[in-house]
Each structure stands twice: as structure tokens, then as C-alpha cells.
C-alpha atoms as one frame of an Amber mdcrd trajectory, in Angstrom:
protein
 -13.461   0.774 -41.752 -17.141   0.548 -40.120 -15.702  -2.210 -38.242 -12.875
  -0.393 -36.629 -15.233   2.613 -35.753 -17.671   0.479 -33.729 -14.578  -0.773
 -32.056 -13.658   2.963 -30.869 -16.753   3.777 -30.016 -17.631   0.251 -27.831
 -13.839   1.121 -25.983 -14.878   4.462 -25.186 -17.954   3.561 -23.949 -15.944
   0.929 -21.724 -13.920   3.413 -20.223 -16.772   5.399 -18.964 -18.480   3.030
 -17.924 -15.757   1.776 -15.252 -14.625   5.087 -14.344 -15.257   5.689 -10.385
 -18.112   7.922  -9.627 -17.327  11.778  -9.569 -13.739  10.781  -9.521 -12.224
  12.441 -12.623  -9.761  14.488 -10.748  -7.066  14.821 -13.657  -3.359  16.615
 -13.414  -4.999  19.402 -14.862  -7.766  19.896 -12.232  -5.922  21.998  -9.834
  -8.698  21.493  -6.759  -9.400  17.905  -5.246 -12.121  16.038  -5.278 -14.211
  15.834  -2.337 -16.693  12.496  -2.860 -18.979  10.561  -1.361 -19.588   7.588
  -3.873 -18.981   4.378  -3.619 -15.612   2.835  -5.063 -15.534   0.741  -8.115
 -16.972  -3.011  -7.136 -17.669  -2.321  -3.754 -21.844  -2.323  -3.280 -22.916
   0.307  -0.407 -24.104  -2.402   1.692 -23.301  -0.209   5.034 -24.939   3.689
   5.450 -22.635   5.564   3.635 -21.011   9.048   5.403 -22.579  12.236   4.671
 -20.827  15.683   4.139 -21.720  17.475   7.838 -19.652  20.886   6.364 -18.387
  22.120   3.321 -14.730  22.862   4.444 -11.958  24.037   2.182 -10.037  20.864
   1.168  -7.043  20.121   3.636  -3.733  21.546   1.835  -1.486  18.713   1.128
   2.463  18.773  -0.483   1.648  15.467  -1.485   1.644  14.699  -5.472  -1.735
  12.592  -5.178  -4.017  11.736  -2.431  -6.867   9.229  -1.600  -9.064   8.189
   0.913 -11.963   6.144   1.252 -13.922   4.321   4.075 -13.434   1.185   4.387
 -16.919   0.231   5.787 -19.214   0.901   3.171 -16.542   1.886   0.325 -17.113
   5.531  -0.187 -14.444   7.519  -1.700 -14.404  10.814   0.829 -11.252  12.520
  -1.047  -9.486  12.035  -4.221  -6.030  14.343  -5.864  -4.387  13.093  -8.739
  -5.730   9.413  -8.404  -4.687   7.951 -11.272  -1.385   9.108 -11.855   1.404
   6.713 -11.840   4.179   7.206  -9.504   6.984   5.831  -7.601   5.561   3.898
  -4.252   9.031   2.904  -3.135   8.421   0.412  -0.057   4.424   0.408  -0.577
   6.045  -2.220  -3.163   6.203  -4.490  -0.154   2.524  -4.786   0.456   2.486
  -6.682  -2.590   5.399  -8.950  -2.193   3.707  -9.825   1.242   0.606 -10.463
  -0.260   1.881 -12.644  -2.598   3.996 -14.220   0.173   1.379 -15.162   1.933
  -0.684 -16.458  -0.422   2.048 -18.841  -1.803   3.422 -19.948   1.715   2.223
 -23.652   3.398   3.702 -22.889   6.314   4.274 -19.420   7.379   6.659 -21.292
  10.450   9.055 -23.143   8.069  12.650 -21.864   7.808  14.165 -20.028   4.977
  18.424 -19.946   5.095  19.757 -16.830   4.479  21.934 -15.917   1.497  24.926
 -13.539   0.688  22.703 -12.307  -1.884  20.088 -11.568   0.641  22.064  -9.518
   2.495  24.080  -7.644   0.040  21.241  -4.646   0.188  21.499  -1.058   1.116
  18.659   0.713   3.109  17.187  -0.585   5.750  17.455  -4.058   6.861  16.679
  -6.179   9.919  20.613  -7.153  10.026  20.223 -10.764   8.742  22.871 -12.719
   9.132  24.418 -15.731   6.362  23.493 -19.065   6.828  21.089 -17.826   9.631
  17.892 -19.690   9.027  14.359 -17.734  10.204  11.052 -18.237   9.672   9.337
 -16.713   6.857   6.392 -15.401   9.559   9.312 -13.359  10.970  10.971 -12.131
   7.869   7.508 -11.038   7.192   7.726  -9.108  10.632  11.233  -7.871   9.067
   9.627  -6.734   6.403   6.540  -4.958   6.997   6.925  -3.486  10.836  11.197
  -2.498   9.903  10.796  -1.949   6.014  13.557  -4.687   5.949  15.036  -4.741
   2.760  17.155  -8.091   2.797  14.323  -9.833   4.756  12.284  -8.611   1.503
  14.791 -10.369  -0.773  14.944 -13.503   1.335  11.439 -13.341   1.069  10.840
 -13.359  -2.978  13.844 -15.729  -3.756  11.940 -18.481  -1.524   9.094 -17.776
  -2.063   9.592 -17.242  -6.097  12.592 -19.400  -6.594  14.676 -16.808  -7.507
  13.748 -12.963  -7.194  12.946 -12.656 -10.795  10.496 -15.504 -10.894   8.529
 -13.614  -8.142   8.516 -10.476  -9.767   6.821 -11.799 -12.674   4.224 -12.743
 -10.008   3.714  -9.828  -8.424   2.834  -8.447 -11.931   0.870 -11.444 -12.473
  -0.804 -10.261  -9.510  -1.683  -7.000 -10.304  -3.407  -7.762 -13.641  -5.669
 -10.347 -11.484  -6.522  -7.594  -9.032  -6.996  -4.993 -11.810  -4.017  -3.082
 -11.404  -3.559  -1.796 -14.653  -1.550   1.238 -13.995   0.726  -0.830 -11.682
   4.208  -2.015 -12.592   6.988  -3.811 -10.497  10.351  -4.515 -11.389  11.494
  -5.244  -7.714   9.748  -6.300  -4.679  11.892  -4.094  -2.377  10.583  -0.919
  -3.989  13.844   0.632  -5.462  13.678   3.436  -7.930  14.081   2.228 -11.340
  11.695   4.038 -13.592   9.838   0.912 -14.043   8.270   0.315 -10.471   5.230
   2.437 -10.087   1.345   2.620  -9.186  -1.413   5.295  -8.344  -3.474   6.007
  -5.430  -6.403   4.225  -6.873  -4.695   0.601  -7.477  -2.715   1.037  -3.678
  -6.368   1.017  -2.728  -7.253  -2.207  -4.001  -4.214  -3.600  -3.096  -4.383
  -2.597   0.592  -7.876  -3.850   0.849  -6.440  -7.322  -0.283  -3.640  -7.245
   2.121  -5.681  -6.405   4.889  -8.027  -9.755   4.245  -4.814 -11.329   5.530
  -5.122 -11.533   9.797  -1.281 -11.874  10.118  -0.607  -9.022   7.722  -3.082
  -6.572   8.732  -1.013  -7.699  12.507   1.939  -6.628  12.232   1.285  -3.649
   9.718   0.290  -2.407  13.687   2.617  -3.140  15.251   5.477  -1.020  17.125
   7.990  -2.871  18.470   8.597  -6.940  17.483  11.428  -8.615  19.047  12.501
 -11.969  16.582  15.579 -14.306  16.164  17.079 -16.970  14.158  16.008 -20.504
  14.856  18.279 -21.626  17.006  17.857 -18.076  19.175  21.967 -17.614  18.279
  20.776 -14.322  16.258  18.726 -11.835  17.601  16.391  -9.055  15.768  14.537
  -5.940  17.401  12.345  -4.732  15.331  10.867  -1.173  15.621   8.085   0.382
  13.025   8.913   3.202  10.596   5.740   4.377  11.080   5.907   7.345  12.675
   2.224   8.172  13.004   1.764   5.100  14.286   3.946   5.672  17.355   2.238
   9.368  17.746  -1.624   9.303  16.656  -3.576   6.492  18.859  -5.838   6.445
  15.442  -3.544   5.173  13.720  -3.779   1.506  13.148  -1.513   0.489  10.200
  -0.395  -0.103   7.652   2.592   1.232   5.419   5.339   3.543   4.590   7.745
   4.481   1.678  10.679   6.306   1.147  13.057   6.939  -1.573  15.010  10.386
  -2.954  12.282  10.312  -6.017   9.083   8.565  -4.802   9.415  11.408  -1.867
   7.137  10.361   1.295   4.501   7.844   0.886   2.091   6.796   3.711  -0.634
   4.163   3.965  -2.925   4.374   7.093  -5.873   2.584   8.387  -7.369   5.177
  10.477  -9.632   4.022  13.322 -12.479   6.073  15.155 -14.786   4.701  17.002
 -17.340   2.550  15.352 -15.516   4.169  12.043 -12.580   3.065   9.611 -10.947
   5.068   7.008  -7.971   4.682   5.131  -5.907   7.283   3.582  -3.480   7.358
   0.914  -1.086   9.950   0.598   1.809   9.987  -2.704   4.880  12.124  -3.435
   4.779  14.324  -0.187   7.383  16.537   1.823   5.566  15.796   4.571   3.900
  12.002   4.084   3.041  12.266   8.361   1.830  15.693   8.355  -0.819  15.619
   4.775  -1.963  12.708   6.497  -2.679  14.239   9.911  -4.235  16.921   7.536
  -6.806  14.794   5.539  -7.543  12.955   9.132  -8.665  15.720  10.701 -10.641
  17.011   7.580 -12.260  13.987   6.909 -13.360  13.761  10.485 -14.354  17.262
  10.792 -16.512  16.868   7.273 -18.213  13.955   7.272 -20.342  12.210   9.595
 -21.753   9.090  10.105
């Protein structure tokens, strides 16, 4: 019995210890946290920003919020941070990750399949038997949100879709994403694919390591093909913001009738880079635009 009451106490103790700083902005804390620590594992090795105002926090629709800077690691916001939700096509930041990371050759060609192709949503209109490189399925998938170039994607890459989905899991317990789930790479709604502002920002500082990812999360407009040049893709970002806010330099949206609007975006300003996380919103474009402008308006450097 003493034995199992030293274990409590030694978990408890764990959990507090590797909470982030000031961040315990739980469902039931109705205002946001406004920070200015460093996030978990990232040393302040760069002058951290420093609260020039006290405004009131932005107003945002969105479910849980996040935002750090991604020069010295400060947390400058935080709503609802660890609660899991629905990231819909945020999914494919992982599934390029681990793409990536698993690829020789990011030239060599993958043949497309009927079960590839056989996807609703959006798609980059792949064509079967149509064989493509996997750097510009990538392309597919991260500047068009391609769905079947997501699919071609994990069954090469994985051997069969399944296989990589147990990686991408695999994944996320190696990066410490332990309120992160996948049960598809694409980012469907199934109850079972999920995460929370917190992990995404782990995750999006991995992906971002990655030159070629961290490319074409920026970019607008990508023209590809097939091959043998037969096929023909024009790809054009669903990144909205991206097209609008000069700012704005990456990296991901999401979509789906229950995750709502989800938005990932490096935010560039001079010297200065921020990124912002924004979860469940009516308005994933216009919260972000929101914390922008506050944290810009707050905090100097």
C-alpha cells in the first residue's frame, strides 16, 4: 500500500514538473492566457519579447488557440491548449514529415492507383497508371491539400496505408505527442484522429527543419505533371491568408464539417517570426488576422 502511494505522489510530481510555464489555461478558464515563457525544451537562447501593453486579449471563435515565437520559444498566447480536437488536413503535416524522412529519393516515381484516386475532397486530379514523383505529390499535398496525392503518398511510402499510419503514431510518441492520435493520414473525421494546439506546435517545428517542406508550405501557385509531361497539374494554395497578408509565410490549413477551420501560420516581421495556431474556428483566416495584430501590437522585441 506504501508502495503504491509513493507511486501517486512521484506521478504527480511528474506532471508538474513538465507542465509549460504559466500555461494552465483549462476548458474551465474562460479568459486566455497571455505568456511570455519559454516552451517546454526549448532554452531562451535568443532575448525573449516583452509585453509593450496590456491589451484585452484578441476575441477569437476559435475552440483553442496558440502562439509562440519561434526565435527564442516564448509562448505569447495560449486558449484551450491542451484539448484534443479534430485537425482535419493539419493531419498532413505529419504524413509529410514522415514522408520525408523515409524517402531516398524525393525524385523517384510512384504509379498511381485506383485506390489512390477513389477519394472525395480535394485532390490534385491524379490520374491511373500516371507515374509522378513523390517531391510533387508532396507539392499535391501540402500547397492543394490533395487528398489522393496524400494516399499515394502513405501507401509508398508505408507499403500500404495502414502500415504508415502505425508510423505516424509511432511518430508522435517519439516527438512527445501524447494527446495526438491518427487513424488516417488524409485527416478525415473519424473520432479517432485528433491533437491539441500544444503537440501541432511541436510538430510544426519538426516539419519546418525540413527545407523542401517549409518550401512549398509558401507557396501559391505550383505548376507539376506526370513523368512523361502527358498529365498536367496546377496547383494553387488553400491558404487564403497566404494569398492576402504579405506576413504570411506558411504553412497549413484544415477543413472538415466537425474539425471547423483550422489554420497554421508562420508569421514573418521583420527581423521577427511567430507562429500561430488557431483550432475549431468560424473564421480560421480572420482569429488569425486577430491574434497577428495583437501579438504585434503587445509585444515587442
Amino acid at each position: 500500500m506504501l508502495q503504491k502511494i509513493i507511486y501517486i505522489i512521484l506521478g504527480f510530481s511528474i506532471a508538474f514538473v513538465f507542465m509549460p510555464k504559466n500555461a494552465k489555461d483549462y476548458r474551465g478558464n474562460i479568459r486566455p492566457s497571455i505568456l511570455g515563457t519559454n516552451t517546454e525544451n526549448i532554452p531562451l537562447i535568443h532575448p525573449s519579447p516583452e509585453m509593450a501593453s496590456a491589451l484585452t486579449p484578441p476575441k477569437l471563435s476559435a475552440k483553442a488557440a496558440y502562439a509562440f515565437d519561434l526565435t527564442s520559444g516564448s509562448i505569447l498566447f495560449t486558449h484551450n491548449f491542451d484539448e484534443k480536437l479534430p485537425i482535419a488536413s493539419l493531419t498532413k503535416l505529419m504524413t509529410a514529415l514522415l514522408v520525408v524522412e523515409m524517402s531516398r529519393d524525393l525524385d523517384e516515381a510512384a504509379e498511381i492507383q485506383p485506390s489512390d484516386t477513389a477519394v472525395m475532397g480535394s485532390n490534385m486530379g491524379l490520374v491511373r497508371g500516371e507515374k509522378i514523383t513523390t517531391r510533387n505529390l508532396l507539392a499535391g499535398m501540402l500547397v492543394s491539400s490533395a487528398n489522393d496525392a496524400t494516399l499515394a503518398l502513405a501507401r509508398t511510402a508505408g507499403g500500404t496505408v495502414d502500415a504508415f499510419i502505425d508510423r505516424m503514431n509511432q511518430k508522435a510518441r517519439i516527438l512527445g505527442l501524447f494527446n495526438t492520435r491518427y487513424s488516417n493520414p488524409v485527416g478525415w473525421d473519424t473520432g479517432e484522429n485528433y491533437s491539441t494546439a500544444l503537440d501541432l506546435s511541436v510538430l510544426v517545428r519538426e516539419f519546418l527543419k525540413h527545407e523542401t517542406l517549409a518550401q512549398l508550405s509558401k507557396t501559391k501557385e505550383l505548376k507539376s505533371s506526370s513523368i512523361d509531361g502527358h498529365v498536367e497539374h496546377i496547383l494553387t494554395t488553400t491558404n487564403k491568408l497566404l494569398l492576402e497578408d504579405q506576413r504570411i509565410t506558411g504553412v497549413k490549413t484544415g477543413f472538415t464539417s466537425e474539425a471547423k477551420g483550422n489554420l497554421i501560420a508562420k508569421v514573418t516581421v521583420a527581423d521577427q517570426e511567430v507562429l500561430t495556431i488557431v483550432l475549431g474556428s468560424d473564421d480560421r483566416e480572420g482569429d488569425t488576422r486577430n491574434l497577428i495584430d495583437w501579438i504585434f501590437s503587445v509585444y515587442r522585441w
